[in-house]
Backbone as a printed PyTorch tensor [residue, N CA C, xyz], in Angstrom:
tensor([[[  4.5180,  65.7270, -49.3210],
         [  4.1240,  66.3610, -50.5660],
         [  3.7130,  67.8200, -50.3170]],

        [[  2.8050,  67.9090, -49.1210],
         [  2.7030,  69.5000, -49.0860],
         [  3.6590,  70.3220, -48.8540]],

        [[  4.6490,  69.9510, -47.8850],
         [  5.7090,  70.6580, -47.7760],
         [  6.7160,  71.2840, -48.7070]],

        [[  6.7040,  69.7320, -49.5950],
         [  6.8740,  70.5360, -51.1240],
         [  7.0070,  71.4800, -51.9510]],

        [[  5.5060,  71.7210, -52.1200],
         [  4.8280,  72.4780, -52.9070],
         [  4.5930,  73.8040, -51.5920]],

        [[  4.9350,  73.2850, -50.7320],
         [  4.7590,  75.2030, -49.8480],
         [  6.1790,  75.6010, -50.0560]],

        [[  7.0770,  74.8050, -50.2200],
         [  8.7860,  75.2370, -50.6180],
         [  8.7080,  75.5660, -51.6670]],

        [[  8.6480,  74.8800, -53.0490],
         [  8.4660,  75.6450, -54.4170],
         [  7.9510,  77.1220, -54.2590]],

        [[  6.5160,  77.3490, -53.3870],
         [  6.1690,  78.3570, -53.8540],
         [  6.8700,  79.8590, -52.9150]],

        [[  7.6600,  78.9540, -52.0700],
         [  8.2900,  79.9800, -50.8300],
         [  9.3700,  80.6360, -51.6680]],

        [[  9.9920,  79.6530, -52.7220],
         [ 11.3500,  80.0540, -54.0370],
         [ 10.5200,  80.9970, -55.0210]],

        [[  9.9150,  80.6280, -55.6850],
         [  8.8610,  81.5480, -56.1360],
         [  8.8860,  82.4620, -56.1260]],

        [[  8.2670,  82.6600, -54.7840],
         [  7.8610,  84.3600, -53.9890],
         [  9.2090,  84.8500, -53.8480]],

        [[ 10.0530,  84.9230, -53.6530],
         [ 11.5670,  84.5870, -53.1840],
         [ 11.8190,  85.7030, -54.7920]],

        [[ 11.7890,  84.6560, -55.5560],
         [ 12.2350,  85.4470, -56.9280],
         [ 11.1930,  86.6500, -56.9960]],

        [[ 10.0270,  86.6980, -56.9100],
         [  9.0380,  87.7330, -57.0220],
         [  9.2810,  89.0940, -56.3730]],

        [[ 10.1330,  88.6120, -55.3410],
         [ 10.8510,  89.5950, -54.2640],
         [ 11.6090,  90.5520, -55.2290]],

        [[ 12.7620,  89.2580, -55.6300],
         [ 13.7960,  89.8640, -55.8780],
         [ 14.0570,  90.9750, -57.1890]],

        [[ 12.4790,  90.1730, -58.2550],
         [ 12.5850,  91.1660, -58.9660],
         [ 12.0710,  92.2960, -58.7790]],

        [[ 11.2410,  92.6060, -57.9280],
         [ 10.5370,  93.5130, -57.2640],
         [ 11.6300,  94.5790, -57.0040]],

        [[ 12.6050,  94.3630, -55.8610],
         [ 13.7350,  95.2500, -55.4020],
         [ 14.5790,  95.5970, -57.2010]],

        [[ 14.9070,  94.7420, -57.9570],
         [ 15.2350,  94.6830, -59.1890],
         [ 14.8850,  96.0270, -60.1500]],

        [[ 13.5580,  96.0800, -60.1900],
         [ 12.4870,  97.5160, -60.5490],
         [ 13.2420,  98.3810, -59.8250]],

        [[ 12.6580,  98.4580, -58.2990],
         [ 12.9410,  99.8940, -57.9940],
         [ 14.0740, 100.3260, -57.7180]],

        [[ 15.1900,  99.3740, -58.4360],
         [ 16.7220,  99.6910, -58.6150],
         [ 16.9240,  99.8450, -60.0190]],

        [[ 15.5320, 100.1000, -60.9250],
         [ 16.2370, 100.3530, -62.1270],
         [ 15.3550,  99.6780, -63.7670]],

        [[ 15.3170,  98.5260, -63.0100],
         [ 14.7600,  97.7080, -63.9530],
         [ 13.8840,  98.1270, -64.3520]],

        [[ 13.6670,  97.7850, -66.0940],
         [ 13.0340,  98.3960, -67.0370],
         [ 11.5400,  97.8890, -66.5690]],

        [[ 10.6130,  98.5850, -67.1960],
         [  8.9420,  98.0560, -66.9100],
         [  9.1570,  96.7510, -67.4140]],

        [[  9.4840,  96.6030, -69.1810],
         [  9.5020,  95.8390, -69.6870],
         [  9.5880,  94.1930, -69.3490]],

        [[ 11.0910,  94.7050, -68.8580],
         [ 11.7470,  93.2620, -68.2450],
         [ 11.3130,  93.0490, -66.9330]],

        [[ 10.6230,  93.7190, -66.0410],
         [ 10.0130,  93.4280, -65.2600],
         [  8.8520,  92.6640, -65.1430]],

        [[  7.9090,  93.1520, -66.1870],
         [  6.7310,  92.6790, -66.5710],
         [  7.3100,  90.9740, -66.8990]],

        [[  8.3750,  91.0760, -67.8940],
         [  9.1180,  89.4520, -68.4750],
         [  9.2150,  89.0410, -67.1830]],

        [[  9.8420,  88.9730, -66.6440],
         [ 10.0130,  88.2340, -65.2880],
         [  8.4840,  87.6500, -64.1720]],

        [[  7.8870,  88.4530, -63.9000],
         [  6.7870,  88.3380, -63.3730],
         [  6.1150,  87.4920, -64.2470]],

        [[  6.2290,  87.3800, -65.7170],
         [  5.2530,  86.3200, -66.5030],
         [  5.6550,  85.5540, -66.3950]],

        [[  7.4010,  85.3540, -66.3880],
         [  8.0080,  83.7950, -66.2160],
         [  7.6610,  83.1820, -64.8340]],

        [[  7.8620,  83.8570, -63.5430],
         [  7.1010,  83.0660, -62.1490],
         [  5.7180,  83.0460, -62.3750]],

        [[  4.9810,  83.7850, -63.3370],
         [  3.3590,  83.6040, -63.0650],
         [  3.7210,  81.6490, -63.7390]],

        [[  4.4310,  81.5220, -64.7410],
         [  4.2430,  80.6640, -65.2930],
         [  5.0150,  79.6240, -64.5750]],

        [[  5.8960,  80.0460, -63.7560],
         [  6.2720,  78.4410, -62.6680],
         [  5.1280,  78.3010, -61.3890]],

        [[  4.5830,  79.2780, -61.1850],
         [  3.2900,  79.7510, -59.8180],
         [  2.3660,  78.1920, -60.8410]],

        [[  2.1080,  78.6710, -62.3290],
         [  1.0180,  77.4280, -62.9120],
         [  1.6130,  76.3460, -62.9920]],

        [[  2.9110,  76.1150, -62.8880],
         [  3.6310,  74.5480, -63.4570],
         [  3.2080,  73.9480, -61.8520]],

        [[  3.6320,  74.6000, -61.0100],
         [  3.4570,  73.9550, -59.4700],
         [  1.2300,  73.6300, -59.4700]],

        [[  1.0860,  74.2680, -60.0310],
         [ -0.6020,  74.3690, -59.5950],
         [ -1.1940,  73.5190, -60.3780]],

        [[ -0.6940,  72.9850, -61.5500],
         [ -1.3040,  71.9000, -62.2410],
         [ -0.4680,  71.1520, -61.9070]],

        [[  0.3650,  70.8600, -61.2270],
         [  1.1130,  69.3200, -60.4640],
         [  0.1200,  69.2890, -59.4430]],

        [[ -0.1960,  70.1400, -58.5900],
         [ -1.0260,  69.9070, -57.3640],
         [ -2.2340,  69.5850, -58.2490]],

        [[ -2.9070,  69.8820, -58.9820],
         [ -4.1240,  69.1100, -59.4880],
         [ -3.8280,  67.5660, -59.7320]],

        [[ -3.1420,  67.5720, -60.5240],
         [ -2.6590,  66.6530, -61.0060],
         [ -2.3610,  65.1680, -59.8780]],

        [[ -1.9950,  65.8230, -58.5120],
         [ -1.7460,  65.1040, -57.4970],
         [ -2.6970,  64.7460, -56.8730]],

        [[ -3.7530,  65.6610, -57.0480],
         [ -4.6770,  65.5140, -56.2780],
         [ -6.1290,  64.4810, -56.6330]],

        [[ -5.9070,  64.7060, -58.3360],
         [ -6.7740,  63.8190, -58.7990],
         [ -6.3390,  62.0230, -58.6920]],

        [[ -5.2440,  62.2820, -58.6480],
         [ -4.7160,  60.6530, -58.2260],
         [ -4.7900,  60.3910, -56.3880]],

        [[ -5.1130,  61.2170, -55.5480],
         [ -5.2010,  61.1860, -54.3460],
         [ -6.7550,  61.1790, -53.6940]],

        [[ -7.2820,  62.2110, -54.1610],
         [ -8.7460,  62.2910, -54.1360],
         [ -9.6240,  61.3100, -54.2550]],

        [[-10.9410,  60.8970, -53.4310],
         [-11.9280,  60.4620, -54.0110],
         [-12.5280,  60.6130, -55.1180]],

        [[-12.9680,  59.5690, -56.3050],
         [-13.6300,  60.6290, -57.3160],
         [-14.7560,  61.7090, -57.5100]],

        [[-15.2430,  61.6530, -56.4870],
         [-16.6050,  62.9350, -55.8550],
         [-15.7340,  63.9250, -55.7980]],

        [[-15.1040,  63.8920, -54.7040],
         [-14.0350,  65.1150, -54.6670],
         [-13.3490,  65.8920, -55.9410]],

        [[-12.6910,  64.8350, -56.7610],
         [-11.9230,  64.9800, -57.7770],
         [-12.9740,  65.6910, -58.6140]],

        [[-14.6330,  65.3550, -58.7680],
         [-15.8070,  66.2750, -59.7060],
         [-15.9180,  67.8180, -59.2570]],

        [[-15.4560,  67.5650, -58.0820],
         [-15.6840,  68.9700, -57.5130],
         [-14.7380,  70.1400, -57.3900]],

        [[-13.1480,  69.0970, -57.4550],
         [-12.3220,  69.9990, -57.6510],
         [-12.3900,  70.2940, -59.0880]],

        [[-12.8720,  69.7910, -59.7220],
         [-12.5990,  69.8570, -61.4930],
         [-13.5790,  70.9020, -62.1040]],

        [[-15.1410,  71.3070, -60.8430],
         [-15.8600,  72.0470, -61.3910],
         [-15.0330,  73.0820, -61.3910]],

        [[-14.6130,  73.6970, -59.3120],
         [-13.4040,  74.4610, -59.3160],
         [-12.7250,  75.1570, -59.9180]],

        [[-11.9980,  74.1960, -60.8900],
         [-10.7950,  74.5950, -61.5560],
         [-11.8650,  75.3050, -62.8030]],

        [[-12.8290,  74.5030, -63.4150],
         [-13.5050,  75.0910, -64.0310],
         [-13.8130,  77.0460, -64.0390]],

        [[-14.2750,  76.8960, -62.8480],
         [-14.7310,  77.8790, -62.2430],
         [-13.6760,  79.0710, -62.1100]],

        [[-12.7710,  78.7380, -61.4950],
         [-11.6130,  79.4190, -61.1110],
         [-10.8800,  80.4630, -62.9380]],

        [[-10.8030,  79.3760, -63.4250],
         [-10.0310,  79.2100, -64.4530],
         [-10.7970,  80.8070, -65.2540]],

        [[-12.2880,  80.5550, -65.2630],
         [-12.8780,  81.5580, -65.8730],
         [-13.0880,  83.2690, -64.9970]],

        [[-13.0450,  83.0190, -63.9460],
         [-12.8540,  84.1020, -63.0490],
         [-11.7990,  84.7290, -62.9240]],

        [[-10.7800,  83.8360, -63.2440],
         [ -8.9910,  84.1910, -63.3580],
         [ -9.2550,  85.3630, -65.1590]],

        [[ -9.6330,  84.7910, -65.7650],
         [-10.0110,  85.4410, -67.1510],
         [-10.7850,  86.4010, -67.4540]],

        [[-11.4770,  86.1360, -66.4160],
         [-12.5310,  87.8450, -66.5640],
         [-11.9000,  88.7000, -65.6360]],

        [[-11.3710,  88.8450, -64.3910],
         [-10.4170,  89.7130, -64.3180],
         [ -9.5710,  90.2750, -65.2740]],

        [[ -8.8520,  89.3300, -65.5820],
         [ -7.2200,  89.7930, -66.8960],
         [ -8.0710,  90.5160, -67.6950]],

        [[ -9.3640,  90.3800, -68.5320],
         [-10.0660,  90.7450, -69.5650],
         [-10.1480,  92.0990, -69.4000]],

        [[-10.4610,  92.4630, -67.9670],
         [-10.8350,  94.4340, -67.4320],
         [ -9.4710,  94.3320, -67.6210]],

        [[ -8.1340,  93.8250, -66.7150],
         [ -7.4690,  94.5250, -67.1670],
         [ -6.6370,  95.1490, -68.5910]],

        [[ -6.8790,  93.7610, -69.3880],
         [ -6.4130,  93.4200, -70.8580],
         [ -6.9740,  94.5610, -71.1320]],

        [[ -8.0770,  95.3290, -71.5980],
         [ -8.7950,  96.2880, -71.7870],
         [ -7.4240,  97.6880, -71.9870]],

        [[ -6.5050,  97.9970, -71.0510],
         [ -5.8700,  98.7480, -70.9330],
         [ -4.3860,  98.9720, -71.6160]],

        [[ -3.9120,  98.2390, -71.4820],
         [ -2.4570,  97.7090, -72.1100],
         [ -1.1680,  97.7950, -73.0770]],

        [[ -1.7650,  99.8520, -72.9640],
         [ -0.7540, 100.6980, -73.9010],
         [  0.2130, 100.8770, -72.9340]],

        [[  0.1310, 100.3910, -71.9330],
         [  1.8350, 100.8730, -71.5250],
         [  2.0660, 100.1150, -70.6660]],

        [[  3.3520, 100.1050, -70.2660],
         [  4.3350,  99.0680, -69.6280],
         [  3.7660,  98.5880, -68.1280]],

        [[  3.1330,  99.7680, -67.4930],
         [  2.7310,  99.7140, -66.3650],
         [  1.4780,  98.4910, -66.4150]],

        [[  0.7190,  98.7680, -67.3810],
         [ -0.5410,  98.0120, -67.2760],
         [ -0.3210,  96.4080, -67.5210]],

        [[  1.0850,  96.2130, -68.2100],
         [  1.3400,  95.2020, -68.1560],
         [  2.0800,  94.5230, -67.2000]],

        [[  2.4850,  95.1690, -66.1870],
         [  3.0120,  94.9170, -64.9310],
         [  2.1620,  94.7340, -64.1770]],

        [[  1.1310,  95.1640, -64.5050],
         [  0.0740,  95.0990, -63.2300],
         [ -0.7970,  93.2960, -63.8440]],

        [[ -0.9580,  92.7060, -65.1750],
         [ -1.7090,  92.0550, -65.5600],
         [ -0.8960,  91.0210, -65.1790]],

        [[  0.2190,  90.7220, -65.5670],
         [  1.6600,  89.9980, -64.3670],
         [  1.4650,  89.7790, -63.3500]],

        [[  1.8530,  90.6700, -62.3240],
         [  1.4420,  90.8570, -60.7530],
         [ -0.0920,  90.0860, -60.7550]],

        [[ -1.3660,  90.1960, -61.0970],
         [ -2.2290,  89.5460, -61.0840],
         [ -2.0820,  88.4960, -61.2830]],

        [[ -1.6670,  88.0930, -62.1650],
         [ -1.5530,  86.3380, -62.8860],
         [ -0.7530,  85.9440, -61.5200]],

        [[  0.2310,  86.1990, -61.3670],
         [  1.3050,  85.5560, -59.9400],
         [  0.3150,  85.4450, -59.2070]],

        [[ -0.1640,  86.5220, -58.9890],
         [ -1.2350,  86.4610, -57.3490],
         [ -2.3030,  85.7740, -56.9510]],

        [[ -3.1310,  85.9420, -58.1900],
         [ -4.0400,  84.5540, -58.2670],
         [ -3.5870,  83.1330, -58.3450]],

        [[ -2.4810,  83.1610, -59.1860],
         [ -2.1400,  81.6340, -59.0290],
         [ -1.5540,  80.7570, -58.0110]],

        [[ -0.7500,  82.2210, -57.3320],
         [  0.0880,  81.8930, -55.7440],
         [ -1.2240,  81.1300, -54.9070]],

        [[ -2.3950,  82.0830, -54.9950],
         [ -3.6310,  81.9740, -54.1960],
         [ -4.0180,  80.5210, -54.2780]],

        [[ -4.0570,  80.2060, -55.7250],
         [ -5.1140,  79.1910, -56.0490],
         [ -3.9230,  77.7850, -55.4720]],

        [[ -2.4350,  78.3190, -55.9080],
         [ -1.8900,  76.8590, -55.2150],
         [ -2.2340,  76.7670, -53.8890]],

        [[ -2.2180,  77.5960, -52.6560],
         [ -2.3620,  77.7290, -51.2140],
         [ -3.5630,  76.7790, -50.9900]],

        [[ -4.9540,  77.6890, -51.8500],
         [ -6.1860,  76.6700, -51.5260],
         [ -6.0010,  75.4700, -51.8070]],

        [[ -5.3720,  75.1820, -52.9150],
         [ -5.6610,  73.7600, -53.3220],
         [ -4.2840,  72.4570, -52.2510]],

        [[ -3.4870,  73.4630, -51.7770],
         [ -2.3640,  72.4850, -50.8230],
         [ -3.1850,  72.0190, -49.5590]],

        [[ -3.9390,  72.8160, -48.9550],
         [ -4.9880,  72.7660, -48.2890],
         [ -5.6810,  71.8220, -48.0170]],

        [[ -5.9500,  70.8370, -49.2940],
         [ -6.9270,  69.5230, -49.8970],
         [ -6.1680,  68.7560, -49.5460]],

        [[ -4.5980,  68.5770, -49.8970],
         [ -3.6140,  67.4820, -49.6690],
         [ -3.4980,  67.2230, -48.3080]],

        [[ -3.4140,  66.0800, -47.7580],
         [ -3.7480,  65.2240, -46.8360],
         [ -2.5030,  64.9600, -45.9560]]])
């Protein structure tokens, strides 16, 4: 199972790459920014399967603690975006609120593969 989920996120990054080189060959802010929201949003489909896995794997102590966690996480992930949300007249700033969302979520799957056994 971990191996898995370290492959998903190796494809992932993979695409994150590619749109990356994509930009500085051209690609619009716009559609750049689109792209980076669509992997931020497969970075979360993989990260709530790993919860998801984990609460059926876990002790339930564990499972309270990963759940404060996610709690926790979830709101720290949001007060970041919030400074940056703050900004968001131009294309750039939304590339950058993208790039964040990926990065934290890349992060948060790593820690949480970590737990899996």
């Amino acid at each position: 199972m971990k191996e898995e989920y370290l492959n998903r996120i190796y494809i992932i990054s993979n695409e994150e790459e590619s749109a990356l080189e994509k930009f500085n060959s051209g690609l619009s802010s716009k559609e750049y920014g689109d792209i980076l929201y669509s992997l931020y949003q497969k970075y979360d489909l993989v990260l709530n399967e790993i919860y998801n896995d984990l609460e059926i794997y876990l002790p339930s102590e564990k499972i309270k603690i990963l759940k404060d966690e996610k709690i926790k996480w979830i709101s720290e992930k949001e007060e970041k975006l919030n400074i940056e949300h703050s900004d968001l007249e131009d294309n750039l700033s939304y590339i950058e609120v993208n790039e964040m969302l990926c990065s934290l979520t890349k992060e948060r799957c790593y820690e949480l593969i970590e737990c899996i056994e």
